[in-house]
N, C-alpha and C positions, 0 to 999 in steps of 0.2 A: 396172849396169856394161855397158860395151862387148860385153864377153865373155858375158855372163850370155841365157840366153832370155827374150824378150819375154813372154811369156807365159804359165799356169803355173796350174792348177786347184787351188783351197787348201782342204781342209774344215776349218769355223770352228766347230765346235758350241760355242754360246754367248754367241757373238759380234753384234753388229750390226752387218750390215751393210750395211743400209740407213740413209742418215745420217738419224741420230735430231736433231739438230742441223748445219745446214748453215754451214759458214763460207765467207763471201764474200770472190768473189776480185776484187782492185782492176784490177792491172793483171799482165805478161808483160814478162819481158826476153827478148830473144834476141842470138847472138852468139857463145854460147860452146862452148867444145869441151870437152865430157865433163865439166858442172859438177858436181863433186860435195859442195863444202859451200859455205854461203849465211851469211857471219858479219854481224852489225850490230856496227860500231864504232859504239859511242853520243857517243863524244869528240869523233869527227871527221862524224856526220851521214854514215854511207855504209854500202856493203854490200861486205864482200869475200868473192872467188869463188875458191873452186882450180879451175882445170879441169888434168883431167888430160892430157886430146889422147893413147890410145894404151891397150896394156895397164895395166889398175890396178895389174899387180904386176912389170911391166920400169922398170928402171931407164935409160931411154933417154933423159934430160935434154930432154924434150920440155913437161912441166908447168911452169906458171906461173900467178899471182895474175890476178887483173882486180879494178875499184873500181867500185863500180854504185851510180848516186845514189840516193836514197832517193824518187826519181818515175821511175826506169826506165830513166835513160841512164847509158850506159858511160861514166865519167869517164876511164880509165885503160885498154885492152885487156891489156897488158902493161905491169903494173906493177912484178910480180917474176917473172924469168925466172930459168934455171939450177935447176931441181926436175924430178923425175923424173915421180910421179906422185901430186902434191900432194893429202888428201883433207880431213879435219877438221880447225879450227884454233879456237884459244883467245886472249885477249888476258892479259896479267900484266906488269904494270911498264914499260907502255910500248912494250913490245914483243907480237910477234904470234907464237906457237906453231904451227908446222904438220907434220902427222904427212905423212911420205912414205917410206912402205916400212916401210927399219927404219934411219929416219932420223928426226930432229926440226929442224924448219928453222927458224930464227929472223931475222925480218924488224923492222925499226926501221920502226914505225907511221907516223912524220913525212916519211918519204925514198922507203917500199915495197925499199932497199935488202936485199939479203940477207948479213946480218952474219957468221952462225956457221952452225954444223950439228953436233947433238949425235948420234953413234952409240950408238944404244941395244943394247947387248950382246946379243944371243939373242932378237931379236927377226925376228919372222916375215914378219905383215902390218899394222903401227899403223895405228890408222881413223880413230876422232876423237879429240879433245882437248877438256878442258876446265882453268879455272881456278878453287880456293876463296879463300875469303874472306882468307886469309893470305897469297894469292899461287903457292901452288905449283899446279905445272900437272901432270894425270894425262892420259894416252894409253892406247886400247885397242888390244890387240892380237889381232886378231878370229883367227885361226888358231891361236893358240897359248893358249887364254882365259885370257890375263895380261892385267894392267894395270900400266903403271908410272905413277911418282911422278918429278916432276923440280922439284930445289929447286937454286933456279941455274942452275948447267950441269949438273948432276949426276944423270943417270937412274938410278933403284933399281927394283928391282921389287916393285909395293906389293903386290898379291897375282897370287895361278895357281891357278885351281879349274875344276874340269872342269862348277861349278855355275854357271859364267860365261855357258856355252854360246855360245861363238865370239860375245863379247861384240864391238857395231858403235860405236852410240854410246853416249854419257858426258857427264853434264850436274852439277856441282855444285851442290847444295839444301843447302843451310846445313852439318849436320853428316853429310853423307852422300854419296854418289853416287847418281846414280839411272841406270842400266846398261837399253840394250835390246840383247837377246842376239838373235842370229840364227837359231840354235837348232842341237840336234844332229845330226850327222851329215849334214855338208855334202859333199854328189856334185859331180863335176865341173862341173855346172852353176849348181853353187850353191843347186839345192833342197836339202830337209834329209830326215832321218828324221822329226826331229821336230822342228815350227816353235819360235821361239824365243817371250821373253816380258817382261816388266819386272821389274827386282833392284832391290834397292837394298845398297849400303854402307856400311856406318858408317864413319865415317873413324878415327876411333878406336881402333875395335876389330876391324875388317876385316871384320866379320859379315856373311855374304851371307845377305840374304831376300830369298823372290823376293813380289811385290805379289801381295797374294790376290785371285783373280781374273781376274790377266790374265798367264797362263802358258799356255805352247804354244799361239798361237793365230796367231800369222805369223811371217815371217820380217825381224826388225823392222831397219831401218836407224839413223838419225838420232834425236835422243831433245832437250825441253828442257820445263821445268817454268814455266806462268806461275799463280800462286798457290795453289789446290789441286789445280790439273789439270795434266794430264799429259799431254804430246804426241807419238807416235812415228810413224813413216812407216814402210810396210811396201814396201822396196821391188820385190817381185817383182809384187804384183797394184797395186802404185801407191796405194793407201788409206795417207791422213792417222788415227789415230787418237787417241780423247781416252780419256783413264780418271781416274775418281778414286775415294781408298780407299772399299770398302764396293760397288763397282759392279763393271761389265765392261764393258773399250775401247769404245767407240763410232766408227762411221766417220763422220767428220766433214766427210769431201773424198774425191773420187775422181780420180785421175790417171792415165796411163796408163804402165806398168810401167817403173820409173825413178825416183823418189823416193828422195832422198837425204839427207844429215847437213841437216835442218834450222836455223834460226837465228831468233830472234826479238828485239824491243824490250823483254818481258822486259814488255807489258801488254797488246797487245791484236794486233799483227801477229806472223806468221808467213811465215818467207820460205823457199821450197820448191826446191831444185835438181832441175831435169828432167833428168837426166844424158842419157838416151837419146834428149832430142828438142833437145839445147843450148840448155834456157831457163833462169831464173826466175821462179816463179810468186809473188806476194805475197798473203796471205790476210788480213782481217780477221775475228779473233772474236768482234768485237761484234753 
């Protein structure tokens, strides 16, 4: 984030941080102002971008969408205007989910129009967003370690635990959540006491676990799952990370402090918001 220091000495005891596996970067968009999440519409063949343009958490009607092809150009610069300070978003029914503040924005995929805006009651900072297999869309709300639940127009709050640890992003895996927390005791600056780590939730039964292995070990942004591994962006020192159960993260990409709500095809690419340097970077994991 804008706000946030560039820079920022992390200790990682146990961590790799040397990539142990290197994922290859294709190409670089530029263009945009304070991207902070990088969605694939798989429907429609494109990428959409919130940038936020300003404070992450004023509400100064300065945020808005962009559409970025799937080889690097901006189809759209502004294609949904009127948002504050637009971050994670999710797709369910045709429609696109976007958390802003302590708002939920709802965009018609076909038009980029901006339709409604859901007030989510008691809510602090919402980050990202995601949707399960049913349709209903969950939002984190990284200040307050809540998550809610939105089925319809209808926001509830699915859970609040302090075991959340100023939960960023949020990725649905079949019957779970898989939650990267930012960690405790976040200072002005946004360093922590102590870094944060990968949860998962049952959808269920709400049961937070946190993944063995990869706890307190940064302060994790963006979060998406492509088959047994696991993807999270740390964004204060800019490291891509991979984990999968039985291991611990591996640095897979290095970036320069900024990385943000990632986004993927969901097999083999990974699309990276540089917030701090107005790119996107696109990775292959093959």
């Amino acid at each position: 984030m804008k706000t946030l220091i560039t820079s920022i000495c992390v200790a990682a005891f146990g961590i790799a941080l040397a990539p142990a596996a290197e994922a290859a970067e294709l190409w670089r968009a530029s263009g945009f102002e304070q991207p902070e999440s990088a969605l694939f519409d798989a429907a429609n063949n494109r990428i959409i971008v919130s940038n936020i343009v300003g404070n992450p958490g004023e509400a100064d009607g300065n945020g808005y969408l962009s559409v970025l092809s799937l080889d690097g150009k901006i189809i759209s610069q502004h294609w949904t205007d009127g948002m504050d300070a637009p971050k994670g978003s999710a797709i369910s029914g045709g429609k696109l989910y976007v958390a802003d503040i302590t708002k939920v924005r709802i965009v018609d995929l076909a038009s980029g129009k901006l339709v409604s805006t859901i007030d989510v009651p008691g809510a602090v900072f919402l980050n990202d967003v995601t949707s399960d297999s049913s349709g209903k869309v969950y939002v984190t709300d990284m200040l307050a370690d809540a998550i809610y639940r939105i089925d319809g127009n209808k926001p509830d709050l699915f859970v609040k635990d302090a075991k959340l640890a100023a939960p960023n992003g949020i990725f649905a895996d079949g019957g779970r959540l898989i939650v990267a927390s930012w960690g405790k005791g976040i200072k002005p600056d946004f360093s922590t006491v102590e870094p944060g780590g990968l949860l998962s939730v049952d959808l269920a039964s709400k049961a937070i676990t946190p993944l063995p292995g990869a706890q307190n070990f940064a302060d994790l942004d963006g979060v998406v799952a492509i088959g047994d591994s696991i993807y999270a962006t740390a964004y204060m020192t800019g490291r891509l990370y991979r984990y999968k159960v039985g291991g611990t993260p591996e640095a897979v990409a290095q970036f320069k402090p900024g990385s943000a709500d990632i986004g993927t095809d969901g097999k083999s690419v990974i699309y990276v918001p540089l917030m701090n340097e107005g790119k996107i970077a696109v990775l292959s994991l093959d």
